[in-house]
C-alpha positions, 0 to 999 in steps of 0.5 A: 515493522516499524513501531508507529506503522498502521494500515487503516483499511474501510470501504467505500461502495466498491472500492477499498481504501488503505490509509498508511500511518507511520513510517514505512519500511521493509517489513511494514511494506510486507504488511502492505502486500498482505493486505493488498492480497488479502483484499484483492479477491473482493476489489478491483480498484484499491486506494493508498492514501501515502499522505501520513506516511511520515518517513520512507525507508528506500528499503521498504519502498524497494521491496514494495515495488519488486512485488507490484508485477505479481499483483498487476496478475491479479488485475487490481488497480491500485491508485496511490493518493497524497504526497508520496504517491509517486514514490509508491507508482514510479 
């Protein structure tokens, strides 16, 4: 994982919202899953704030994406906010 990544992770009413700090590589996108996984039983709607992710690396963002079909079994819907929001959806 990268040395400067963070999930910070609150709640809001129903919905739960992960903040991603730092750079975003292969494992700090397995970090991501976790927390997504570990969540997902208790949200239906989680938000991804992408706006201080400060650097993305096609590595991780790749691995990132290859697990998105396995979540969408777990009917959550995930809703990617800030700058690098796409590259997370797309």
């Amino acid at each position: 994982m990268a040395n400067n990544f963070r999930i910070l992770v609150h709640r809001n009413d129903d919905n739960l919202h992960m903040k991603l700090i730092g750079d975003f590589d292969g494992s700090s996108a397995n970090e991501l899953l976790n927390h997504i996984r570990k969540y997902c039983q208790k949200f239906s709607i989680i938000f991804i704030h992408t706006g201080c992710v400060e650097k993305l690396i096609p590595f991780g963002v790749g691995v990132f994406k290859s697990n998105l079909n396995d979540l969408k079994k777990r009917h959550i819907h995930l809703v990617f906010t800030g700058e690098n929001a796409a590259q997370f959806s797309a």
